[in-house]
BALO-457663 format. One record per atom (N, C-alpha, C, O, CB): residue in three letters; x, y, z. Coordinates in steps of 0.001 Angstrom, whole numbers, padded with zeros to 6 digits, always signed. Glycine has a CB too. Layout:
N
alaXYZ ...
REM end
This chain:
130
unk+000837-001193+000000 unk+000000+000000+000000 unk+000873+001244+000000 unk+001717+001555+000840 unk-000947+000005+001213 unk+000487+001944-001175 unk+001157+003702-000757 unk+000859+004126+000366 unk-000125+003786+001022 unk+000652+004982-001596 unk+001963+005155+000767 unk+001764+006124+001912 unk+002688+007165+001391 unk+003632+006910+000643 unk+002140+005555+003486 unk+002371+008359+001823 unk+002971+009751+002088 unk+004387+009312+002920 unk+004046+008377+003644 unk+001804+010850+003091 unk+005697+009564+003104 unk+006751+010597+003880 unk+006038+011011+004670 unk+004879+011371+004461 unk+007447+011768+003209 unk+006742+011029+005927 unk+006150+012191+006626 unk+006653+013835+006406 unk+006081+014781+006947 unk+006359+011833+008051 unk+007730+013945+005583 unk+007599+015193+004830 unk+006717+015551+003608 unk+006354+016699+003354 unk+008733+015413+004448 unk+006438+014568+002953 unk+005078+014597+002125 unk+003884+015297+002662 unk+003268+016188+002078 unk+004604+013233+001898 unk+003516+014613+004294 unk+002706+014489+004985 unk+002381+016367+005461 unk+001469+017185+005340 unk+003211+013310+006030 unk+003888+016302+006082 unk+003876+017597+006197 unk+003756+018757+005171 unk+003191+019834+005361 unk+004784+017721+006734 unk+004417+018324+004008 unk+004012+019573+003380 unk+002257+019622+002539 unk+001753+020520+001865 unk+005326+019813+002211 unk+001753+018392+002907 unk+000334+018624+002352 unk-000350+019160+003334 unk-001542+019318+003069 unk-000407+017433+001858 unk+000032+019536+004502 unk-000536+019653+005557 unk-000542+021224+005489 unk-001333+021867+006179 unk+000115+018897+006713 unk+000376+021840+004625 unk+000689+023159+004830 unk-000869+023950+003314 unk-001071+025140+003072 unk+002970+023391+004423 unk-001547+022819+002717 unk-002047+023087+001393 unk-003939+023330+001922 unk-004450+023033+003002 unk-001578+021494+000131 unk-004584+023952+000709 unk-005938+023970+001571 unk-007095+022504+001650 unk-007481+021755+000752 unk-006818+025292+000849 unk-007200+022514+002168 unk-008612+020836+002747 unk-008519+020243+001558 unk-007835+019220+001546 unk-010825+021150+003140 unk-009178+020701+000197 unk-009359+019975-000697 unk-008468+019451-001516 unk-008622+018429-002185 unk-010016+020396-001193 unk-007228+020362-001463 unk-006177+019581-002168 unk-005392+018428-001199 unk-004932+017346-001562 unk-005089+020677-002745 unk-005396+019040+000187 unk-005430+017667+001334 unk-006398+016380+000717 unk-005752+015648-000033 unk-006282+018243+003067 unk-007279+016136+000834 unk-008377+015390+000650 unk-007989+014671-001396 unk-008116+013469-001632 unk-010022+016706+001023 unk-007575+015638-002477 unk-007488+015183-003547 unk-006829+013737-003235 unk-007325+012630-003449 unk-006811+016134-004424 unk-005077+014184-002448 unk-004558+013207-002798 unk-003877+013039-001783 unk-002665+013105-001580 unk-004019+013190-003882 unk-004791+012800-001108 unk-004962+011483+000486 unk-005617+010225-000713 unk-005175+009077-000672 unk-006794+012143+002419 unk-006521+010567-001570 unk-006942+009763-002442 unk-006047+009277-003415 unk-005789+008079-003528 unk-007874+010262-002949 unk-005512+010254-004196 unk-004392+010013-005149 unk-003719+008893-004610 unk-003553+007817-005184 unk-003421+011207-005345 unk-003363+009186-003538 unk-002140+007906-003280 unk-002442+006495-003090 unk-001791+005454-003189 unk-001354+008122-002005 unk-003974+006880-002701 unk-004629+004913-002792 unk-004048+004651-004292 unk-003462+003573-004392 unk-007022+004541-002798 unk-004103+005418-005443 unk-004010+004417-006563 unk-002227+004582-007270 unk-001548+003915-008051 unk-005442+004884-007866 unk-002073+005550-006661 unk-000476+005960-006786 unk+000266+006631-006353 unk+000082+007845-006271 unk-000123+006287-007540 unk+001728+005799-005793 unk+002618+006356-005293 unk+003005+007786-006100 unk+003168+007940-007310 unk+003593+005367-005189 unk+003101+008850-004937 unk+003403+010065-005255 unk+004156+010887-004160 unk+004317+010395-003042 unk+002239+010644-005639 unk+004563+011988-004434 unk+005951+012622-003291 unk+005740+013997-003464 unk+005924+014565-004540 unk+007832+012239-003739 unk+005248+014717-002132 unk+004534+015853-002243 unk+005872+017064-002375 unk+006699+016873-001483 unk+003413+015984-000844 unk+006144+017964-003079 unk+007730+018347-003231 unk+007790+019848-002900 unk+008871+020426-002785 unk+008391+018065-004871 unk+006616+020464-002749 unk+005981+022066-001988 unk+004566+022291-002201 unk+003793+021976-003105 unk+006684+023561-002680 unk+004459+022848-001245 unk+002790+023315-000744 unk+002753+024753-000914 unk+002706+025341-001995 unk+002326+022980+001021 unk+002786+025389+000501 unk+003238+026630+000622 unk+004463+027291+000668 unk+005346+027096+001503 unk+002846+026904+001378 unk+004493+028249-000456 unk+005344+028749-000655 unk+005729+030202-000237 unk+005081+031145-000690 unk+005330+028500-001601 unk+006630+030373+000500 unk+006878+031709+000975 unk+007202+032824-000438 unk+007750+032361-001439 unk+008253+031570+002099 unk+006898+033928-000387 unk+007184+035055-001554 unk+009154+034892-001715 unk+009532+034457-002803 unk+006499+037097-000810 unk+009739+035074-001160 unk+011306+034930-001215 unk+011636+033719-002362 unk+012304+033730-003396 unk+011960+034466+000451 unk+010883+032726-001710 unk+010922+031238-002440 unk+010886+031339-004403 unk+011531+031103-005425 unk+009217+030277-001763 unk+009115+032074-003661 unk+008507+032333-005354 unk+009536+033078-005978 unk+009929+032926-007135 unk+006964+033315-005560 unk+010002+033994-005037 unk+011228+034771-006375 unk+012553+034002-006810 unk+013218+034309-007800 unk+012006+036351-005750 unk+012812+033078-006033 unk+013988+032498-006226 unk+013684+031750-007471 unk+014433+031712-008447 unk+014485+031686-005048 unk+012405+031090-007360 unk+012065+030279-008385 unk+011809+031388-009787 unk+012294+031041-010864 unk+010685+029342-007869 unk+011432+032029-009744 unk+011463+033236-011068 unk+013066+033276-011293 unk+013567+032546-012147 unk+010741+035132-010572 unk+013653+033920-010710 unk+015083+034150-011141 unk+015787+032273-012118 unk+016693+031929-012878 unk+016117+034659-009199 unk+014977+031844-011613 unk+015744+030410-012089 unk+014682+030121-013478 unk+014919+029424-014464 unk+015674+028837-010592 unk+013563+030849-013185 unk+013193+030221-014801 unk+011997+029240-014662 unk+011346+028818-015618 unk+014604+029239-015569 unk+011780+028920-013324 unk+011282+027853-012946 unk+009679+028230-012438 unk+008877+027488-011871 unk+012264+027250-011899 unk+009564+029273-012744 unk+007728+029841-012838 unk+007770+031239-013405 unk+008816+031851-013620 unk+006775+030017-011077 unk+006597+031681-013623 unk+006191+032613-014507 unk+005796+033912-013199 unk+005759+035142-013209 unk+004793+031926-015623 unk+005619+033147-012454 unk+004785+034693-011476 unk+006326+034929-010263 unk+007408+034351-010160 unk+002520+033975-010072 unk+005841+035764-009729 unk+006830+036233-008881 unk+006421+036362-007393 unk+005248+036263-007033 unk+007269+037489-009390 unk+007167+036526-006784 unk+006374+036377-005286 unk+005194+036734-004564 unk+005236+037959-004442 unk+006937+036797-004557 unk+004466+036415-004183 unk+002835+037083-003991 unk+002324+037033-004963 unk+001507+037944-005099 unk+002557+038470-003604 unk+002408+036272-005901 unk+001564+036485-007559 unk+000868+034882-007285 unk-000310+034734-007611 unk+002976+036665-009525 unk+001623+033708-006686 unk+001616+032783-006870 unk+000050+032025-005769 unk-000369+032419-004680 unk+003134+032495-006730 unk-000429+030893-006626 unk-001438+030552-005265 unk-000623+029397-004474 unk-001264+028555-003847 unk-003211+029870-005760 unk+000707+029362-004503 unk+001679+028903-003648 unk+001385+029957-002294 unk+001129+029645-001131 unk+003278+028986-004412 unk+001493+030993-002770 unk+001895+031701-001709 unk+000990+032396-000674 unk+001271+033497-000200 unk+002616+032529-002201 unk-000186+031645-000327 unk-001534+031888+000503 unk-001159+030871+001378 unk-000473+029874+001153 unk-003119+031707-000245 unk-001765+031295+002538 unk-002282+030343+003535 unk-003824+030028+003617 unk-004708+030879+003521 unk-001880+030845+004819 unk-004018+028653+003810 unk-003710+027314+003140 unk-003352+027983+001799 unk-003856+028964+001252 unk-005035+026091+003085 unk-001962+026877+001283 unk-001763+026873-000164 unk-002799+026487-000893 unk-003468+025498-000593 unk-000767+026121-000545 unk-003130+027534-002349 unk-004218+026908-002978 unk-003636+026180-004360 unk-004318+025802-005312 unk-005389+028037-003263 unk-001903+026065-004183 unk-001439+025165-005410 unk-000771+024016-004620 unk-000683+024206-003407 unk-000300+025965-006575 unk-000312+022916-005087 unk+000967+022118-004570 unk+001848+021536-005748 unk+001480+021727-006906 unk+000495+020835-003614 unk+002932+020872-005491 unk+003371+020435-006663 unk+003378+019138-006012 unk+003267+019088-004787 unk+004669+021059-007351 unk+003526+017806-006891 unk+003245+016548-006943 unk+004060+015805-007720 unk+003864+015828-008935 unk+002097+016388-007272 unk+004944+015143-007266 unk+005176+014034-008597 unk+005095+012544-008575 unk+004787+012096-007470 unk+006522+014149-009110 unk+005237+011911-009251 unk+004905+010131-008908 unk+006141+009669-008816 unk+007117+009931-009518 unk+004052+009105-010135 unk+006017+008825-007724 unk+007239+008144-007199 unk+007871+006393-007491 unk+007096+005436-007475 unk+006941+008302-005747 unk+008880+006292-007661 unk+010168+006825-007558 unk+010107+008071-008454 unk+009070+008038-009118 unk+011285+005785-007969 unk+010963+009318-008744 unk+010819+010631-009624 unk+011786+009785-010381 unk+012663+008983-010057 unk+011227+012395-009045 unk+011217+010344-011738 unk+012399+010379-012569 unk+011756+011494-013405 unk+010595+011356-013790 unk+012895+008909-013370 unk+012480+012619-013707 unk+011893+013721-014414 unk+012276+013710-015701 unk+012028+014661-016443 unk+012183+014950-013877 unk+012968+012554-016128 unk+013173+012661-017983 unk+012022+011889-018066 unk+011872+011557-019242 unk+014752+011885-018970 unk+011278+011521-017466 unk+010389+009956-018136 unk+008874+011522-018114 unk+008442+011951-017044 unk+010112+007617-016336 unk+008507+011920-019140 unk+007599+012830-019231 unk+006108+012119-019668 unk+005269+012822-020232 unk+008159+013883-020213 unk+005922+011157-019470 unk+004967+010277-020170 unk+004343+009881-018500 unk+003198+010035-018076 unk+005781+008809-021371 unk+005214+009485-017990 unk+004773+009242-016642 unk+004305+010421-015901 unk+003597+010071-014956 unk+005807+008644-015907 unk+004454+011740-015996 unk+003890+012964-015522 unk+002242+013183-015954 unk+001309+013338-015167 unk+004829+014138-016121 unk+002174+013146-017558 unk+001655+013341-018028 unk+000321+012118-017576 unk-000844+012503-017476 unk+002365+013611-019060 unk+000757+010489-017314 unk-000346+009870-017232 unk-000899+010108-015843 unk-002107+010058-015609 unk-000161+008523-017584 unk+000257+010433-014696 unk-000405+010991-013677 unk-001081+012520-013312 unk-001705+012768-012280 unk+000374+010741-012926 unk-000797+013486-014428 unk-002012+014569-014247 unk-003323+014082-014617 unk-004359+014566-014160 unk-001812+015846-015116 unk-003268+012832-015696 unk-004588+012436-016182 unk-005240+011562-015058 unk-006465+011532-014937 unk-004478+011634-017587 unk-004466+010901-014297 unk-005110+010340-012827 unk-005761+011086-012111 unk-006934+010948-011766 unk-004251+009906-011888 unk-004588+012424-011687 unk-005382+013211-010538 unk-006289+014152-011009 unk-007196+014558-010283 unk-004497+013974-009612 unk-006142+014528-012117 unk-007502+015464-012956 unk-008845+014434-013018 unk-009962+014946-013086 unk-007012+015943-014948 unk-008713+013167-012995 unk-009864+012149-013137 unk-010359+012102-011980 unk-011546+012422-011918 unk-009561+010779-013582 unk-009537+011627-010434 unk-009704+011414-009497 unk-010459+012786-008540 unk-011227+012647-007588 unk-008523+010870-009255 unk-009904+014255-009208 unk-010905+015584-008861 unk-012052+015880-009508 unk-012687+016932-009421 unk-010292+016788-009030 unk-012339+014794-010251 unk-013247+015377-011209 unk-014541+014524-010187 unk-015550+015016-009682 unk-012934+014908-013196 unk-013943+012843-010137 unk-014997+012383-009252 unk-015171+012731-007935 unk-015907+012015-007256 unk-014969+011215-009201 unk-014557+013843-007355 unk-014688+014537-006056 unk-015238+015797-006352 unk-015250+016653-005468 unk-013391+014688-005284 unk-015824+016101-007785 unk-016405+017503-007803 unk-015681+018559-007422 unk-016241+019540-006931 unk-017450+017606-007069 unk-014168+018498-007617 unk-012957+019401-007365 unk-012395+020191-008627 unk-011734+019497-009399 unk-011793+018514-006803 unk-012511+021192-008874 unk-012454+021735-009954 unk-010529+022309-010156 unk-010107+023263-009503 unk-013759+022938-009868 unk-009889+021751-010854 unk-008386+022016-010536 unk-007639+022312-012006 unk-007953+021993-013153 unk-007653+020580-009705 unk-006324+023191-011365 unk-005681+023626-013494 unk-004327+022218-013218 unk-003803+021813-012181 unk-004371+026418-013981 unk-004190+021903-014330 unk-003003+021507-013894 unk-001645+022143-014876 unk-001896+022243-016077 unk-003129+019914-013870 unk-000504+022488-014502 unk+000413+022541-014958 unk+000991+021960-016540 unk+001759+022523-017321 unk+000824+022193-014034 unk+000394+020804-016641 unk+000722+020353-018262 unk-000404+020451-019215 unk-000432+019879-020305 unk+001173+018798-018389 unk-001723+021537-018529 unk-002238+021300-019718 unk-002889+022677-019019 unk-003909+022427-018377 unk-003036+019760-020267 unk-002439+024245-019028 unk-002879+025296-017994 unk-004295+025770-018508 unk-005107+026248-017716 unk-001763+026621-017875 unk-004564+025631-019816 unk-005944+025883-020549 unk-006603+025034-020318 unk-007723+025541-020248 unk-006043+026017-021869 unk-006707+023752-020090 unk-007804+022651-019396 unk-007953+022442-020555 unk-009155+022709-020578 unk-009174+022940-018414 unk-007622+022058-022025 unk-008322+021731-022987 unk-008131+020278-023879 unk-008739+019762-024818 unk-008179+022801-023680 unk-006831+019883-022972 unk-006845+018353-022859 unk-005435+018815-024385 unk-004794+017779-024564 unk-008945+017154-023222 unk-005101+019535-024999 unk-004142+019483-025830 unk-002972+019914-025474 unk-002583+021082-025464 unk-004427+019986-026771 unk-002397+018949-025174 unk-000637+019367-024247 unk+000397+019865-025240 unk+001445+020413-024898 unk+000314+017759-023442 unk+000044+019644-026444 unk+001019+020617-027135 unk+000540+021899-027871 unk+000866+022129-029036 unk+001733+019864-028130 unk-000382+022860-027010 unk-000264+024286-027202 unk+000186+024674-026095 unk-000322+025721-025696 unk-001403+025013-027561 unk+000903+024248-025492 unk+001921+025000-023537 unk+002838+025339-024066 unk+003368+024699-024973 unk+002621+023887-021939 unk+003196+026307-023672 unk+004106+027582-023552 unk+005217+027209-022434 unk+006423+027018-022587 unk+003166+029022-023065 unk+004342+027163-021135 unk+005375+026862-020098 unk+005094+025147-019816 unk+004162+024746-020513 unk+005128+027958-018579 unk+005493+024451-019248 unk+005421+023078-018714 unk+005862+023439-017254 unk+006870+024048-016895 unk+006421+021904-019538 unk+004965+022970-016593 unk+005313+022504-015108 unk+004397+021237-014458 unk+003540+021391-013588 unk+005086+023849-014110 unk+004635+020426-014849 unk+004248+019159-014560 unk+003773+018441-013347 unk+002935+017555-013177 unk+005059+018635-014863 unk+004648+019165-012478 unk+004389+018523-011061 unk+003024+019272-010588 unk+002321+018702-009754 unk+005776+018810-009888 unk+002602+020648-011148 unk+001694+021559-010166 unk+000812+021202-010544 unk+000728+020712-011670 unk+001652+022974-010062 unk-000465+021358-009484 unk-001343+021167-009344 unk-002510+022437-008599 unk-002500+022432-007368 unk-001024+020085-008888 unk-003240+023227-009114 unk-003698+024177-008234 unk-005546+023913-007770 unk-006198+022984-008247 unk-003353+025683-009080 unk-005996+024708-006995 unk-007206+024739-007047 unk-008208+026148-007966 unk-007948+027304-007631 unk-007378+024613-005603 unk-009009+025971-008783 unk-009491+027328-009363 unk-010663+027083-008654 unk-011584+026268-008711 unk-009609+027636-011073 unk-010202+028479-007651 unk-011901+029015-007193 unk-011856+030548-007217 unk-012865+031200-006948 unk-012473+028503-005388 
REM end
């Protein structure tokens, strides 16, 4: 049976109820490794300077309490294997859909199911749109 890290644990703990609740579920059907929740503004900028998001500190829904984004990836990581990202956004976009959870994900930010009009790729994120 999957389980969370207890740094997993902890950093979902830092995210809001429903993305708690997504994938407390997620992990019944797949191993996954929670890699940030909330994100402090300093953070968010560090990650801009690197290239590694588009918004900048306080722009981000990283950066609320409860977090209203997290990032996610399936475990063991291997981040060249992009097929495996991709079949697990289609898990947890399935698995929110039957929880009536309305969510963007990172590899597909228009929701329109065509992964090659993205601009940016960020694979692991996961947010809530409310």
């Amino acid at each position: 049976m999957n389980k969370f890290s207890n740094k997993s644990k902890r950093l979902l703990k830092t995210c809001h109820q429903d993305l708690q609740d997504l994938f407390n579920e997620v992990i019944k059907y797949c191993d996954c490794k929670i890699i940030e929740g909330f994100r402090s503004p300093e953070r968010q900028d560090e990650l801009f300077d690197q290239e590694r998001t588009k918004l900048k500190g306080g722009e981000s829904k990283h950066n609320v309490k409860p977090s209203l984004a997290v990032d996610v990836v399936p475990y063991p990581v291997d981040w060249n294997n992009k097929d495996r990202f991709y079949y697990f956004g289609g898990l947890v976009k399935g698995i929110a859909s039957q929880m009536n959870l309305n969510i963007r994900w990172g590899g597909d930010w228009d929701g329109d199911n065509n992964f090659k009009d993205q601009t940016f790729h960020d694979l692991p994120h996961f947010e809530l749109k409310k």
